[in-house]
Every structure is written in structure tokens, then in C-alpha cells.
N, C-alpha and C positions, 0 to 999 in steps of 0.2 A: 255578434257581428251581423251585418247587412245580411247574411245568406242560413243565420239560426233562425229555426222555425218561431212564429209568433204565435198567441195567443188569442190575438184577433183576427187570426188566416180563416181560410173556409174548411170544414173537415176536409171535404179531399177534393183535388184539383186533378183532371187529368191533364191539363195540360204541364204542371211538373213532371209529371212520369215522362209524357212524351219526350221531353228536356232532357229526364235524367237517361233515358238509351239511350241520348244522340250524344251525351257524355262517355269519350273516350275511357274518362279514369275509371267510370264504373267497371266496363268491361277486362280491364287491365287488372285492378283489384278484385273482379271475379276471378281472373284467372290465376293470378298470383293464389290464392285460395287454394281452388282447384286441382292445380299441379301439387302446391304442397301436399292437401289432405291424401289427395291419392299418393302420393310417396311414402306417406309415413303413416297413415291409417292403416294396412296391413301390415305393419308392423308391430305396431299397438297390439292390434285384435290378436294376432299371434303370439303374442309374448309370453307369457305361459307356457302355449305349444313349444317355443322355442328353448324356453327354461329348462322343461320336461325334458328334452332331446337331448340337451348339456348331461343330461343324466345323472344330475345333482338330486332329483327328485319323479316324483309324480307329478301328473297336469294335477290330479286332485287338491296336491301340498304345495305346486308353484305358485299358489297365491302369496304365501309367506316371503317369497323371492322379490315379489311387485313391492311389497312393505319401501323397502329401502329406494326405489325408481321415483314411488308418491312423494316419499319426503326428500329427495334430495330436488322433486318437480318443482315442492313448496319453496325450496331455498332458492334455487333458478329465478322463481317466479319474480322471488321479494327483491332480491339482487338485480335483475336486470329493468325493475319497473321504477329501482330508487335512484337507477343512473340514469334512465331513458327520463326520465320528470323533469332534472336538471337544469335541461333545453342546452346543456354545452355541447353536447353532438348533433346532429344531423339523427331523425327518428330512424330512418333507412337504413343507419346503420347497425341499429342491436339488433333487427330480425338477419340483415345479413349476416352477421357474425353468429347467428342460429343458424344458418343452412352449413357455415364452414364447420362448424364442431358437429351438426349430423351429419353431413357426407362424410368427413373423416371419422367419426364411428362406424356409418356403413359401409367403409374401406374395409375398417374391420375384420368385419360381418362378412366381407366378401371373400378375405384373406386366411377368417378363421385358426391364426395363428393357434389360440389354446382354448377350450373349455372356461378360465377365468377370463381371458381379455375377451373372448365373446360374450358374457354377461356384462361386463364392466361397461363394454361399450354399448351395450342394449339400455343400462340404466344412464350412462350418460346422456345418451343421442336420444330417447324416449325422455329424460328432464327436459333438455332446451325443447321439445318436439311441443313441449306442452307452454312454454314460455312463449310459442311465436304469438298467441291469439291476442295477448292482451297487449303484445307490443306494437301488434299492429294496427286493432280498432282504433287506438286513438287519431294514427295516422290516416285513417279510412274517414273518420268522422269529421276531421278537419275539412273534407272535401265536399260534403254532405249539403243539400241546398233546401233553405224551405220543410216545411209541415210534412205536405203530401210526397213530396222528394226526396227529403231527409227517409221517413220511415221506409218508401219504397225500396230507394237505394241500398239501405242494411241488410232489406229483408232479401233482398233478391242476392247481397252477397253470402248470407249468412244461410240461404238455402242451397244453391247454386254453387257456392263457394264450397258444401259438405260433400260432394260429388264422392268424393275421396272414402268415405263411409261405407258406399257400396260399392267403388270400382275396386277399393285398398285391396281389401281382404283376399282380390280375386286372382293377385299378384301370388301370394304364398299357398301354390295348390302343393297338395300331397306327395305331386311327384317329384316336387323340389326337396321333400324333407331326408333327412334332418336339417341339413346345411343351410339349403335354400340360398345358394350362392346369388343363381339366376335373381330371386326374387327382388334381393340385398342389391343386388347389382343395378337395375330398372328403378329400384326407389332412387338410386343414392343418386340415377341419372334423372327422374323427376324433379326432384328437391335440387340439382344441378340446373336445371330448365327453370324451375322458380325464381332462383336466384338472379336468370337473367331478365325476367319477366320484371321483379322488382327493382331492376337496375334503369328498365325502361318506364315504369310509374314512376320513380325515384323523378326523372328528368322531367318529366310531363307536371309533378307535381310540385317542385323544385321550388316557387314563388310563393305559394301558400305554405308549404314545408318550414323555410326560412323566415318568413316573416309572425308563423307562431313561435318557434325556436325564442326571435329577437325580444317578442313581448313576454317570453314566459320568462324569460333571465332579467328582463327588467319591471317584472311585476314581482320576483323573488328578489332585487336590490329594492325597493321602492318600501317592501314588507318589513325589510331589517329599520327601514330608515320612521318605518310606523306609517307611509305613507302610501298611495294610491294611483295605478295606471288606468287610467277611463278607456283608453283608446284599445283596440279589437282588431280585430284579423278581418281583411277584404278578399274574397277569395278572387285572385286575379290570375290564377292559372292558364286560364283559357279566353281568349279576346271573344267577345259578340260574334257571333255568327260562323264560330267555330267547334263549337259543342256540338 
């Protein structure tokens, strides 16, 4: 499309960086990031500690507990990337429908009903946690403009966007343990905060959203018929002198 980087661009331009801060979506998709990692990054990093406390085991032996969260991460992953591809839904909606099955695990978590539905729901709500990433860069990339734009724009979500890495962890202090009601409680309200944040990118990006959807369903009927869509995605989100 008009706005994928070229091959005969110059290495680096700053006047696209300048462009891409004064683009709203960047900072929207920073934040969508953001709010999530920090919601669900201490939770991660704790998982184990949390396993231990179930009193199923040792931190040493709660490795063997994670076993079954990885693989059921990898079924999530394959499952929601073979339906998000389709282009029959709107992309906005499989990460949403990851925040409604991790808040409602980390209802949980907050409710602590028993020893099993708090693990269950830790591997549940820890699978989709790990599905959001790959559902979402596609939709992040679609917005992407240019060489020097394109790379800058990932990279400042993809650093900027891990906030979560070091704020997560700092959510599940010691004096919440074992429960960690409080902690459960503050993620399940970030990851609640995300969700509106992408409801708000969801609008703003709405145009370019829908109009790869339309080419990707009729590049997938064009494929059956053996045959070819030349035509590409204009990113028109945003009028001239409003980025």
C-alpha cells in the first residue's frame, strides 16, 4: 500500500518520526499496551509464587504446574489467530474478547472461591494473556506509515508498550500474599481500563480496520477461484493536517 515502507526511501527520515508523535494511534496503541502489560505482567511473574501458596506444591516444583498454562497458551494462540485471519470479524474484536475471559478469571482470583478454581483460572486467564500480542500487532501494523515511521512507530510501542514488565510485578507485594486479593483486584481494574482504551483506538482506526478486513475476504475468495486482488489498503484514518 501507499504508506509500506519502500526500498528506495532514504535510511532514516526524521521528518516521519516527527509525523508519527503527532499521530494520535501511535499513542493510543502505546497505551492500550501499557495498561495491559501492567495488569497482567504481575501476574505472570508471580505464577509460581501463586501456585506454591495453593499449597499444591513448592515455588521449587511449581514449575511443573506452568507445564499445562504453556500448552494450553499454544492452543489459544493457534485458535484465535486462525479465526482473527478470516477477516469475517472486525480485528478489535478477538483482543476484546481476551480482556472479557482475563477479567473474569481475575474475578476469580479476587473471589478465591477454592484452591482448584484459583489455578484453573490462573491458567486460563494467563493462556488468553498471552494470545493478546499476536492479535494485536497485526492491527498495530496496519497503521504503520513509511521506512523511518513504520520502524519507529513499533519500536516505541514495543518498548514503551512493556512498561508493564517493571511496573506488573510491583502490584503483587508480599503483604498481599497468599491471596493477593488487592493485587487480582487493580490488574483485573487495568485490563478493565485497556479494554476501554481499545474501544477508543478501535473508532479512531475504524477505516483502515474495515477496509483490510474487506480486501483480506476478497483476496481469500479470489485464491479459491485461482485468481488475484492487486488492489491494497489506503490508510485514510486520519484527514491531512490532523495527525
Amino acid at each position: 500500500p501507499p504508506n509500506a515502507p519502500r526500498a528506495a526511501e532514504q535510511d532514516f527520515d526524521l521528518g516521519e518520526i516527527l509525523s508519527t508523535l503527532r499521530d494520535r494511534r501511535l499513542w493510543l496503541f502505546t497505551l492500550v499496551w501499557a495498561t495491559f502489560t501492567v495488569g497482567t505482567s504481575g501476574v505472570r511473574f508471580y505464577q509460581p509464587t501463586v501456585i506454591a501458596n495453593l499449597g499444591f506444591t513448592t515455588i521449587a516444583r511449581a514449575q511443573l504446574l506452568n507445564l499445562p498454562i504453556s500448552l494450553l497458551s499454544i492452543l489459544v494462540i493457534g485458535a484465535t489467530g486462525y479465526f482473527a485471519d478470516n477477516g469475517r470479524l472486525p480485528r478489535p474484536v478477538y483482543p476484546l474478547g481476551v480482556f472479557v475471559v482475563v477479567m473474569a478469571c481475575y474475578g476469580v482470583l479476587v473471589a478465591y472461591p477454592s484452591n482448584a478454581a484459583v489455578y484453573a483460572a490462573t491458567m486460563v486467564g494467563n493462556a488468553f494473556t498471552a494470545a493478546f500480542f499476536p492479535l494485536m500487532w497485526p492491527w498495530r501494523v496496519q497503521t504503520t506509515s513509511r521506512a523511518t515511521g513504520s520502524a519507529f512507530s513499533i519500536g516505541f510501542v514495543n518498548s514503551y508498550g512493556q512498561i508493564g514488565g517493571a511496573v506488573g510485578p510491583q502490584i503483587f507485594r508480599e503483604a498481599y500474599a497468599p491471596r493477593y486479593k488487592k493485587s487480582f483486584a487493580a490488574a483485573m481494574g487495568l485490563v478493565g481500563a485497556c479494554a476501554v482504551v481499545t474501544l477508543a483506538t478501535w473508532w479512531v482506526t475504524r477505516g483502515t480496520e474495515a477496509e483490510t478486513r474487506r480486501l483480506k475476504r476478497a483476496r481469500i475468495e479470489a485464491d479459491r477461484k485461482g485468481l488475484a486482488v492487486l488492489n491494497d489498503v489506503v490508510d485514510r484514518d486520519l484527514r491531512r493536517g490532523e495527525v
